[in-house]
N, C-alpha and C positions, 0 to 999 in steps of 0.2 A: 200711184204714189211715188214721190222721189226718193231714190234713193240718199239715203244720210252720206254717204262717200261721193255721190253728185255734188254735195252741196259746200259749201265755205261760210263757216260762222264768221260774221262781221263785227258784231256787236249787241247791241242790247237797247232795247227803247227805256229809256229813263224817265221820261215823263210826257205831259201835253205841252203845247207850248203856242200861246195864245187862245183864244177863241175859234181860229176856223181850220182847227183839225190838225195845225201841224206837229210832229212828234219829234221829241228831241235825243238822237242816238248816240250814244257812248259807244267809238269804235274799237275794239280790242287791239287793234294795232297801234293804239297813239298815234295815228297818223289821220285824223281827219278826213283830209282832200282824197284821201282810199277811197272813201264810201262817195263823194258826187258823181265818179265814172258811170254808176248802175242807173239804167233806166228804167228796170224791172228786179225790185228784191223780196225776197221767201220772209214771211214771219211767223213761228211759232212757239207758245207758252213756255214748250221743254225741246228737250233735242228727241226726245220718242214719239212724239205729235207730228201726225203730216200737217206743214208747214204753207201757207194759205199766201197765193202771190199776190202781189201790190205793184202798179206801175207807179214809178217816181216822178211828179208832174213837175217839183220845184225841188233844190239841194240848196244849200248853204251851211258855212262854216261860221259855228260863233264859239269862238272860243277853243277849248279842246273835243268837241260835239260838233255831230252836225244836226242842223233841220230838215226835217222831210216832210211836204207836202205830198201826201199821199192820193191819188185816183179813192173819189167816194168815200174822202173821209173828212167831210167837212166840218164837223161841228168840234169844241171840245169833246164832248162825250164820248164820241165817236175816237179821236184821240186819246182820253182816258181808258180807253177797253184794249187798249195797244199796248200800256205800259206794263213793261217787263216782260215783253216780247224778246224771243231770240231774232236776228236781222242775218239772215242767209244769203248769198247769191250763187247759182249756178257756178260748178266750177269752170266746163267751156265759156264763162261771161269774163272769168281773167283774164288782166293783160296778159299778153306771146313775153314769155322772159327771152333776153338774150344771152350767149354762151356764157358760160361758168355765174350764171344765175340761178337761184332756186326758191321755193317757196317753202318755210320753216317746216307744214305739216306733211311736205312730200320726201322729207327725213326720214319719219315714222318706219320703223323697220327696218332700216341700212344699219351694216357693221359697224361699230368706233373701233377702231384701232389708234395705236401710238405709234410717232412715226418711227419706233423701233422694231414695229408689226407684232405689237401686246396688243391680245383682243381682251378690250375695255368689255364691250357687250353688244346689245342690240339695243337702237334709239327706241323707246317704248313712246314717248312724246315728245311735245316742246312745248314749257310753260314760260311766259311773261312776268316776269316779276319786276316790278318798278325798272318800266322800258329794258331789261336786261332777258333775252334770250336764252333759257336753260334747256338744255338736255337731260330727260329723263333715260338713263342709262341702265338695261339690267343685263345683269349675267349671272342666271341662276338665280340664287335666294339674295343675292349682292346688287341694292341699284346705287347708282352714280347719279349725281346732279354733277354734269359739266357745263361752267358758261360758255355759250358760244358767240365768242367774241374773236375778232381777226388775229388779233396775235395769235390765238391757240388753235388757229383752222389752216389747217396746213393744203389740204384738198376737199374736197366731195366730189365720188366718183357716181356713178348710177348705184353702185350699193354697196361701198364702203366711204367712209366720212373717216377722215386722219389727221389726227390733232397733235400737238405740242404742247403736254401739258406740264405745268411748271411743279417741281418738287412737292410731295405730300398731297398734292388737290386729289386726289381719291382719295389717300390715309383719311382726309377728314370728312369723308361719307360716309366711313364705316362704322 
């Protein structure tokens, strides 16, 4: 079985799309062209279900979605038994970032401090909200929603993240 921390949620199958099996993915990053890199992606009903692989024989971008022709899943039907699938990929299948790069879920658990070394908390997540990057923030019984946006990102070290945060943005978490 794979491990769930092996794995990188992509997206979500949203529907069929034509007749000979192709499925149409909604990718969580808004970024489309993300998901054509993968030759082989994990699909599962929920994120507790071990996750059933699929070679990618065709990709394409329509729209803000992409198409996937799937290995052995030729028909509609076979498509319709897909929808509302989770879309995984190994995480050794990501691109090599290069320096002062990083990938939002590899936050998870590094310090926020302010760059006047006020510890904010510990990053518990990072949610998407209409393309905006959040920080789920806690310290103790107190979480922070910080957007992580460049003005307000001063570093990210291996396990401290140090922000600039402007007047009152925690007061109004509380």
């Amino acid at each position: 079985m794979k491990e769930l921390q092996d794995l990188v949620l992509l997206g979500k199958v949203t529907k069929p799309h034509g007749i000979r099996g192709e499925v149409k993915v909604y990718p969580y990053s808004g970024v489309p062209e993300n998901v054509l890199q993968y030759s082989r992606i994990m699909l599962a009903p929920d994120e507790h279900t071990e996750p059933v692989e699929y070679t990618v024989e065709r990709a394409r971008v329509q729209k803000n979605c992409v198409l996937l022709q799937l290995k052995n899943c030729t028909t509609r039907n076979d498509s319709e038994s897909l929808v509302d699938s989770l879309v995984f990929v190994e995480s050794k299948a990501l691109p090599k970032l290069g320096e002062n790069e990083y990938y939002l879920r590899d936050l998870k658990g590094r310090q926020m401090v302010s760059e006047e070394g006020r510890i904010i908390g510990r990053i518990d997540g990072v949610l998407t909200v209409n393309d905006q990057d959040i920080a789920r923030v806690v310290d103790g019984s107190r979480e922070y929603m910080v957007p992580l946006v460049p003005d307000f990102l001063v570093s990210i070290d291996r396990d401290v993240v140090t922000v600039a945060l402007p007047p009152g943005l925690l007061e109004i978490n509380m």
